[in-house]
Structures are given as structure tokens and as C-alpha cells.
N, C-alpha and C positions, 0 to 999 in steps of 0.2 A: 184579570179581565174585569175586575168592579171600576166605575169608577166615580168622582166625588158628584156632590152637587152643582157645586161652582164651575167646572171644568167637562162637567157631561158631554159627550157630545150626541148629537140626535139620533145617530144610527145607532146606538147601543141603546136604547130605549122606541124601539119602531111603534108606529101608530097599534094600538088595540094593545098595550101592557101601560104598565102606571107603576111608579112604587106603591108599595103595601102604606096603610096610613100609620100616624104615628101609634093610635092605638093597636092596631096590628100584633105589637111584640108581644101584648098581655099575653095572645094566645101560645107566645113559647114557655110560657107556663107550667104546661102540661107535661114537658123536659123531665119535672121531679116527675111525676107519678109513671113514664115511662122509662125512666132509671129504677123505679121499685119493682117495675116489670120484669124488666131484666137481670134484678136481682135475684126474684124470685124464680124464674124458669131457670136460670144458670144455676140454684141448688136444686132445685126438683128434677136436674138433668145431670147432675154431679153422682144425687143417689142410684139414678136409673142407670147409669154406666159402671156405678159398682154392684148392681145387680144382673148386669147384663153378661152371659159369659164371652170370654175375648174374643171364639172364634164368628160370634156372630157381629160383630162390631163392621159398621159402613164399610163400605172397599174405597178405598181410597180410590179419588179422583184424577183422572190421569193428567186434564191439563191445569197448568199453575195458575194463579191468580192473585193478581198485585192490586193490593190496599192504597186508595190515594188519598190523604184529608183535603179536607175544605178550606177555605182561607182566616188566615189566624192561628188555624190547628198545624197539629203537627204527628204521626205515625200513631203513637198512643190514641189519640184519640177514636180510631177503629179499632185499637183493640180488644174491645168485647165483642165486635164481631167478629172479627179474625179469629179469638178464639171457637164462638161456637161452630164458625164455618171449617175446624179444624176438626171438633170436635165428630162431624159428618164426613170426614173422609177428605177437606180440599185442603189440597198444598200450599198456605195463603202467604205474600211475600210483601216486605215494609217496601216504599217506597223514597225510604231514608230524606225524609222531608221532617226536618223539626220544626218548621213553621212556617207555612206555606203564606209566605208575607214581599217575596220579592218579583221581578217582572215574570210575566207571566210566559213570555218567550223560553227565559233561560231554565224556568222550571220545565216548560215541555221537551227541552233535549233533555234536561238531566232525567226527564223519564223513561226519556227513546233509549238512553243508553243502556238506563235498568233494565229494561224490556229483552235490549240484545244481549243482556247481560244473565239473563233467568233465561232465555231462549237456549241460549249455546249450554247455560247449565243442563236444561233439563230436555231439550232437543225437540221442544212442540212451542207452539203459539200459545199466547199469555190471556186470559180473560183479564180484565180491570173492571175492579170496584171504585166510582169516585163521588166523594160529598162534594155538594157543592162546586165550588169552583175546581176539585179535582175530577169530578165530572167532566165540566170542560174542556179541562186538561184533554184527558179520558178520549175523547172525541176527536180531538184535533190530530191525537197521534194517531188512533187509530184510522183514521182518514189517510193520512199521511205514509203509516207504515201497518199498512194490512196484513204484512208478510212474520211483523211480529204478531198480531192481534187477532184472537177468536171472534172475542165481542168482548161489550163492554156493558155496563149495569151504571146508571145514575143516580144520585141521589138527590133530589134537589136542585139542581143545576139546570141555571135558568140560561140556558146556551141560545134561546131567542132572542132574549133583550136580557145581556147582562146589567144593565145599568137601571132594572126594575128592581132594585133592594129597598131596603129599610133604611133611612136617614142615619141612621146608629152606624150602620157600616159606612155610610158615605163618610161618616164622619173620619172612624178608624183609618179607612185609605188616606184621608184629606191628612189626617198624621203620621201617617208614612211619609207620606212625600217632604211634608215640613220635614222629619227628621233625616230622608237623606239628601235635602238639601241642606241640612244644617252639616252636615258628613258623615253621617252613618251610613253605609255603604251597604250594597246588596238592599236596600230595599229597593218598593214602586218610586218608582218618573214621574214627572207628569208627561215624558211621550207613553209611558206605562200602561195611563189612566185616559189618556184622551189625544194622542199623537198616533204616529204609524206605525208605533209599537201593538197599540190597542184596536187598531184597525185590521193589523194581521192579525191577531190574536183573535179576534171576532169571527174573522173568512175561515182560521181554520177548524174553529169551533162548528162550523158549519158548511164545510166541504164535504161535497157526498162521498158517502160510505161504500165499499167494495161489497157485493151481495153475501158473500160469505161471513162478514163480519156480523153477526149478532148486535142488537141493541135493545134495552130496557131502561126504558124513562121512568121510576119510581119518582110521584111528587105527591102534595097533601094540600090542599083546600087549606088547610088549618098552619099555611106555612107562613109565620108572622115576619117571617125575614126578606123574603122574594117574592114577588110573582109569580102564581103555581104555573100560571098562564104561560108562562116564560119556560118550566120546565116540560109541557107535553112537546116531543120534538116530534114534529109527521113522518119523520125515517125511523121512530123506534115504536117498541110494543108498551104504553103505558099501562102503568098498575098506580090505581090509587090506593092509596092508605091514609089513617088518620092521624095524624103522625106532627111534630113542631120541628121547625128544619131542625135544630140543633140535635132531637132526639132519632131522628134517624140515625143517628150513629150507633145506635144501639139498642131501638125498641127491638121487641122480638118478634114483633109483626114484619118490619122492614127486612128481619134478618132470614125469616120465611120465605118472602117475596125473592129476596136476594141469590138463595139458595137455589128456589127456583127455576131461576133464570139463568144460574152458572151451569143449569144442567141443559144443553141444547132441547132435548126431547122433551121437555117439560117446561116451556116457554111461558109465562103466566099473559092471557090475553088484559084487554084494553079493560079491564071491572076494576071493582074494588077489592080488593084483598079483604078476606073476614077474618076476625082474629079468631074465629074456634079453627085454623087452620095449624094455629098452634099446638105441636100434641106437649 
């Protein structure tokens, strides 16, 4: 659901969002030193679990919760937080996406399916974690299919105005499309990016939600890539953080927030998230 410069079309960029300017991306910058973050808590959490005795370890979380990456990415890329949210007790599941780079339709059924496919495994409704445009994703399904979904948790995912990113992306989409026209197949269209492909894709990103579904709109001020503007959705409970889109995938501030919000009773309201929340 991004789509190019050349090809925008208006509704994917609604009046009051803009793209981020070109200086904008410096600030994903900040990516390293929230990767040394979570370097560092993942060993200081590594020793505290061999000091900790077994019977006192999390209780496992009863409902599942499926991992979606962002556009470009691909499964790995959540997995440092899949681990540590494993590491607390939840049953976290790939969304066997190795690159979340083709139309944005056919990746929402190959979700649905996953979804019915962890459901019947495990006999409850699924939470979803999604960066970015798996966010999106995240949203539409759960819209659609309430019956598999608890709630959902965002990352960045500017589901108001997709079409408020950073040039650099616009670009990446703009060579998708060259290359499956030139016949590399399974990538973005241009109906993908700016046809009736991207117009459904839009509506179901933004179809109201069943009351029982859960939503958490995590975004950051400091997001060099999208419009944060883009990611507060007025049907979810926003949490800010300081955070560069990219490193959300893995600060351990997001993965706090995250946590938080997988847990029903422990909803994080509409503030900012503070990092001494981290033990």
C-alpha cells in the first residue's frame, strides 16, 4: 500500500500529512545506537534467566501472536523481538513473508490464511504484531476477520495516508514496478501502487474495527521514513516512543510497549512510553 511519486494518487496522501523531507532520513540514524540497546538488554536479560530459578519463569501466555515485517523486510527482521516476547511467556508465530515486496492484496490473504491456520492450531484468536506496512496489513484483516483476531499492535504504520513516506521509498516501489514489468513476477503493479488494487487496500486498512478487537498505534515523532501523523489511528490507543521507523523493530523501548499491549489488562494509554520502563 506505498505508493510512487510519479503515480500518487490523492486519496493515499489526504489533506494535513505530507511526506517527511529529504533530510528527514538522517534522523534514522539513531537505528545504530538502538540496535546497541538491544544488544545490551538481550545479555543483561540472558544472565538474569540463568539466575532466575525455572519455576519462577513468566507463565506462558495463552493467546498466539503472529510477527508481520514491514515492506522490503522479510520474517527475520522481527526476530529480536519475537525472541524477547518469547522470552516473557508469548507464543510468537512467523508470518512466513520473506519480503514483504509484492501486492498488497495477495499478501493480506496469505495472512488470513495464516491466521486460520494458528487458530485451528491452537483454538483461540491471534494478537498481530505489524511494522509498518505490516501493520496495515494487520488492520485490514483484522477488520475483516474479527473472528480470527484479538487485537492488533502497530508499528509505524501510517494507515491514514499511506502515500506520506520518504522519497527513498517512493523510489524502491517505483522499482518494483519497473521490474515486474520488465517480468519479474510477484512483485507491486502499478494497479498495486495507484489503481483499484490500492484503493481497496486503502478502505481495508481503514474499515472499522469490531469492539472486541484491541488496537495499539505505537509511532515516534523522530520517524524519518513516514508521517507519524499518518500513524495515530483515532480507533487505536497511541503510545509514543522515541524511536527511528527502522529501529522499531527492535528498540527495547518498543518491545516494552509492545508487550504491554499484547497483554489486554495492561493497555499502555495515549503518553509517551519512558525508557526507565525497561527493567
Amino acid at each position: 500500500m506505498i505508493v510512487t511519486q510519479r503515480t500518487v494518487a490523492a486519496f493515499l496522501t489526504p489533506e494535513g500529512f505530507a511526506q517527511p523531507s529529504v533530510a528527514a532520513v538522517l534522523r534514522e540514524g539513531s537505528v545504530v545506537a538502538e540496535a546497541g540497546r538491544y544488544a545490551v538488554h538481550a545479555f543483561s536479560a540472558r544472565g538474569a534467566r540463568r539466575r532466575t530459578p525455572y519455576g519462577s519463569r513468566p507463565v506462558r501466555v495463552s493467546e498466539p501472536v503472529l510477527m508481520v515485517p514491514g515492506f522490503l523486510a522479510g520474517d527475520s527482521s522481527l526476530g529480536p523481538m519475537s525472541r524477547t516476547l518469547r522470552q516473557q511467556g508469548f507464543r510468537t508465530y512467523r508470518a512466513d513473508i520473506r519480503a514483504n515486496v509484492g501486492c498488497t492484496l495477495a499478501a493480506a490473504a496469505q495472512l488470513e490464511e495464516r491466521l486460520e491456520e494458528i487458530t485451528q492450531r491452537r483454538g483461540s484468536r491471534v494478537r498481530i504484531v505489524g511494522h509498518s506496512l505490516g501493520g496495515m496489513l494487520a488492520r485490514g484483516v483484522a477488520a475483516r476477520r474479527p473472528d480470527l483476531v484479538a487485537g492488533i499492535v502497530t508499528l509505524g504504520s501510517p494507515m491514514l495516508a499511506p502515500g506520506a513516506h520518504h522519497a527513498s521509498l517512493a523510489r524502491s516501489v517505483d522499482l518494483l514496478v519497473r521490474l515486474n514489468r520488465a517480468g519479474l513476477r510477484n512483485l507491486m503493479t502499478e494497479d498495486c501502487v495507484a489503481g483499484n488494487c490500492a484503493q481497496e487496500s486503502f478502505a481495508q486498512a481503514r474499515a472499522e474495527l469490531r469492539d472486541d478487537v484491541d488496537f495499539t498505534a505505537i509511532y515516534s515523532r523522530r520517524d524519518g521514513i513516514v508521517d507519524w501523523r499518518a500513524c495515530v489511528d483515532p480507533a487505536a490507543h497511541a503510545v509514543e516512543v522515541r524511536s527511528s521507523h527502522v529501529g522499531m523493530a527492535f528498540d527495547p523501548v518498543v518491545i516494552a510497549a509492545v508487550s504491554a499491549a499484547l497483554r489486554p489488562a495492561v493497555v499502555p494509554s495515549a503518553v509517551e512510553v519512558d525508557r526507565g520502563e525497561i527493567a
